[in-house]
C-alpha positions in Angstrom: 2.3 -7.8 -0.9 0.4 -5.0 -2.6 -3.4 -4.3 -1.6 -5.2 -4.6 -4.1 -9.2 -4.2 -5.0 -11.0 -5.8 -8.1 -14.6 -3.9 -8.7 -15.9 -5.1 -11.9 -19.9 -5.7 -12.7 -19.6 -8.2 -14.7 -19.0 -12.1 -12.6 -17.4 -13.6 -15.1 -14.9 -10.8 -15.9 -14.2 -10.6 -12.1 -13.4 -14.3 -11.8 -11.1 -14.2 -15.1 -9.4 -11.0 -13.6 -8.6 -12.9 -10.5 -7.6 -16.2 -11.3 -4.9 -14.2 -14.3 -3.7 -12.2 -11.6 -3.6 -14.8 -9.0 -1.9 -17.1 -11.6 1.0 -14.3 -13.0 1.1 -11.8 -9.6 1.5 -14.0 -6.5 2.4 -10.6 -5.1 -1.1 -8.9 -4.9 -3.7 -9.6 -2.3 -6.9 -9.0 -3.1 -8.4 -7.9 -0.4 -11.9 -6.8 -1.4 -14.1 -8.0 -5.0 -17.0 -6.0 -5.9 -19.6 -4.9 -8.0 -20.3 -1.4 -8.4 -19.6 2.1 -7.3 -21.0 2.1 -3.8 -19.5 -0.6 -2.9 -16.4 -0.3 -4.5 -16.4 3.4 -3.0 -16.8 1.9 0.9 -14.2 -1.2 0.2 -11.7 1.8 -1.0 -12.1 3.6 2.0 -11.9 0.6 4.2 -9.0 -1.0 3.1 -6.9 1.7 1.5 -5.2 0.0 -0.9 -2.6 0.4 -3.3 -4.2 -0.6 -6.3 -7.5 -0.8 -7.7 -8.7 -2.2 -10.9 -11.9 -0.2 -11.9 -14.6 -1.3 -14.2 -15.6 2.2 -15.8 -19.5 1.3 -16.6 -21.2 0.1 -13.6 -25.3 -0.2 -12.9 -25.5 2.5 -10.1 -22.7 5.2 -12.0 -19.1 5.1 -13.9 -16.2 4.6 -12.3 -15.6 8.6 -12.4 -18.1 9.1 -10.4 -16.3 6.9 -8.1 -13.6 9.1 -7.9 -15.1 12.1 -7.5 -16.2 11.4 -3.9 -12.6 10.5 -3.0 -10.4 13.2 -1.4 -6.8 11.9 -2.0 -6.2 9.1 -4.8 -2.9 8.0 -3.2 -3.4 4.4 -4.8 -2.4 3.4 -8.8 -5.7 2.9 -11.0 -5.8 0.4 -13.9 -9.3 1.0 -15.5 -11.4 -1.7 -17.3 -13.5 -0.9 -20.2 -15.5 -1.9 -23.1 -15.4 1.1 -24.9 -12.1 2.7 -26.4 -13.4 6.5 -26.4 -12.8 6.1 -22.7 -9.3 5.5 -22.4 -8.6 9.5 -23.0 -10.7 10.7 -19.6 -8.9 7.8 -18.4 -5.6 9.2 -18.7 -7.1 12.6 -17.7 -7.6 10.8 -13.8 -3.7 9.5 -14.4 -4.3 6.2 -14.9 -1.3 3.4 -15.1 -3.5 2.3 -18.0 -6.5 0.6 -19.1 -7.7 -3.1 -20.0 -10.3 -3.4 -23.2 -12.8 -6.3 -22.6 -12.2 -9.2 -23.4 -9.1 -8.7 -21.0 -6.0 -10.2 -22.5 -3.1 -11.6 -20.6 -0.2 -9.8 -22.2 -2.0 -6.4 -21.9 -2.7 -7.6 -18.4 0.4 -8.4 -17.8 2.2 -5.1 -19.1 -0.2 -3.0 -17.0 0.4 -4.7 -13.4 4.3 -4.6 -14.1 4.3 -0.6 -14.6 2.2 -0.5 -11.7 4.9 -2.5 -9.4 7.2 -0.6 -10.4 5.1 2.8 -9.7 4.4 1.6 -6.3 7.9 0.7 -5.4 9.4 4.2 -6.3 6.9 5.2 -3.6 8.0 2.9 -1.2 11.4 3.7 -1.7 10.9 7.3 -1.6 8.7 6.9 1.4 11.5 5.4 3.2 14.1 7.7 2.0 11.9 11.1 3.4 12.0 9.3 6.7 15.9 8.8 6.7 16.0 12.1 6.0 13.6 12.8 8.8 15.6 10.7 11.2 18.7 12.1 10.7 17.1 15.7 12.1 15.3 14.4 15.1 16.3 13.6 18.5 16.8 9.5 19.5 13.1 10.0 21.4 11.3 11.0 18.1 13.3 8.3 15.6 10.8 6.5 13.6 11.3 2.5 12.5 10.6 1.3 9.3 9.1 -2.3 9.5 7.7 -3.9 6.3 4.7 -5.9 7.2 3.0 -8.1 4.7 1.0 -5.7 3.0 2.3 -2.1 4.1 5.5 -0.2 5.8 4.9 1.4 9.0 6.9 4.1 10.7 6.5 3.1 14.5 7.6 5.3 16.8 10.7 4.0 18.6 9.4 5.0 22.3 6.1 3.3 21.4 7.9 -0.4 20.8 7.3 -1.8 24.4 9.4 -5.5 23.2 10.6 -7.5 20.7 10.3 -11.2 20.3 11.6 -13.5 17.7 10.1 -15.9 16.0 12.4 -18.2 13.4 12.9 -15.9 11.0 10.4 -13.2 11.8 10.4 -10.6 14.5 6.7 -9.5 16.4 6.8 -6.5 17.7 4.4 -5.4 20.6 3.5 -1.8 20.8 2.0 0.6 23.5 -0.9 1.1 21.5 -1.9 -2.9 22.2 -1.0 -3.6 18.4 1.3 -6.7 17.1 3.0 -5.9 14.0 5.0 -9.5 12.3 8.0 -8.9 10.2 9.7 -10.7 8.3 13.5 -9.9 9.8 15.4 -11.8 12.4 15.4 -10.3 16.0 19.2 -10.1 15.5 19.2 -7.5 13.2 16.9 -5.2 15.6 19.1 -5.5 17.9 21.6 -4.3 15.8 19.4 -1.1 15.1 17.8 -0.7 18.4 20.7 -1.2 20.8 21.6 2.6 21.3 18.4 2.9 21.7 18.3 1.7 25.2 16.9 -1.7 23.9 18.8 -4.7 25.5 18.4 -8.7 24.3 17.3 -10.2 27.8 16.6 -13.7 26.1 17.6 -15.7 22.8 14.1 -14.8 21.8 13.3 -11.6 23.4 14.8 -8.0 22.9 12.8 -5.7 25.2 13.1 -1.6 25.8 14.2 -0.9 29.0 12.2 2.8 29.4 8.7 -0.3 29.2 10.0 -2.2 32.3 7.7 -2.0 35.3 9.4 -4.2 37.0 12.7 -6.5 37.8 11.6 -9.8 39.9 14.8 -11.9 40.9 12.9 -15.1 41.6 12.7 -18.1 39.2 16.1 -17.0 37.8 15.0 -13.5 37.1 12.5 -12.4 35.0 11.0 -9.0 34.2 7.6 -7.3 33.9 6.7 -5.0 31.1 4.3 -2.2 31.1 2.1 -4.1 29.0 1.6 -7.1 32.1 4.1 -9.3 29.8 6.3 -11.1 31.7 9.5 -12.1 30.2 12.5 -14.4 31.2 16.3 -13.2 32.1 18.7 -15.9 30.6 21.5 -17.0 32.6 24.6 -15.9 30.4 22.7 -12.4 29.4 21.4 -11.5 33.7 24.7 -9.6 34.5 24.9 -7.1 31.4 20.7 -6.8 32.0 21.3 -5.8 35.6 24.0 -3.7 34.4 22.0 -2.0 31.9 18.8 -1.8 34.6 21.4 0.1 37.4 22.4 2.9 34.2 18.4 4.1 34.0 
């Protein structure tokens, strides 16, 4: 899902913008609608998304104005105007492109496909520098890539206290208190994560055995995690877990 912002003055032109994108780009949640620069401004910094369509003339400023008070543009811009001298300074702040008023669907159309493809080479390159990064560092400072709805995050691999599945999805529970669902079966995480000192205790559970706190042998076994979690030892798996345990 790409994070996405509509500010736009105008109600009407905000509700057509949204119901063409919702009806051709399944793929974008809008996270935040509104109205002019302060707002849009505060809902930018908020959310941080990846793109932002951006009325140009708005009742407190210009949409230039806008971006003046932001440090980094790190998101794609695809400005909205009535007035065709604009689209030059538009370029000039690197704009994927621009929508004339009355906002057409093909033109619509053509400028939220250039911007999925923009924001894909980033994602790709993103993950690419942290291979790259990976491959240099020791197996204590790796860094996981796990897509989440809206984003990729790099986690730390000594911050990921457990794993649990969940059908086809796999929550991960982090030091930091945070729960992060993607969409990936637990299987394949164990296939990363197993030199990693990660061991699959349970069908539904793959835990890291630095975040035990401790092993209880009651109730058929069962461990305690450093985030007060408690989490069940299956029968068939208790003898390579115990192995594992005795190797610390």
């Amino acid at each position: 899902m790409i994070k996405t912002i509509l500010v736009e003055d105008e109600q009407h032109n905000r509700e057509l913008l949204e119901r063409l994108l919702s009806q051709n780009f399944p793929n974008l949640n809008i996270v935040h609608k509104g109205s002019n620069v302060a707002d849009g401004l505060q809902a930018i910094q908020y959310h941080q998304p990846e793109l932002v369509f951006l009325d140009i003339e708005m009742p407190d400023g210009n949409a230039f104005d806008l971006l003046s008070k932001i440090a980094h543009i790190n998101f794609e811009i695809i400005f909205i105007t009535a007035y065709d001298h604009y689209a030059l300074q538009a370029i000039r702040f690197c704009a994927i492109d621009y929508l004339l008023k009355p906002i057409k669907v093909e033109e619509l159309i053509k400028a939220v496909q250039k911007v999925q493809h923009n924001i894909h080479l980033k994602w790709e390159n993103t993950r690419l520098k942290q291979l790259i990064q990976n491959i240099d560092k020791k197996a204590g400072d790796k860094r996981l890539a796990l897509p989440t709805a809206d984003k990729t995050e790099f986690i730390p691999i000594q911050e990921i206290i457990r794993c649990q599945g969940e059908n086809n999805y796999t929550a991960f529970h982090l030091s930091s208190g945070r729960r992060l669902l993607v969409s990936k079966t637990l299987k394949e995480f164990e296939e990363i994560l197993q030199d990693y000192d990660f061991v699959r205790v349970h069908q539904s559970h793959l835990v890291n055995l630095q975040m035990i706190q401790s092993y209880h042998k009651n109730q058929g076994g069962y461990l305690i995690m450093v985030d007060g979690s408690q989490i069940s030892i299956s029968r068939h798996r208790k003898d390579k877990v115990l192995h594992r345990l005795m190797e610390l």
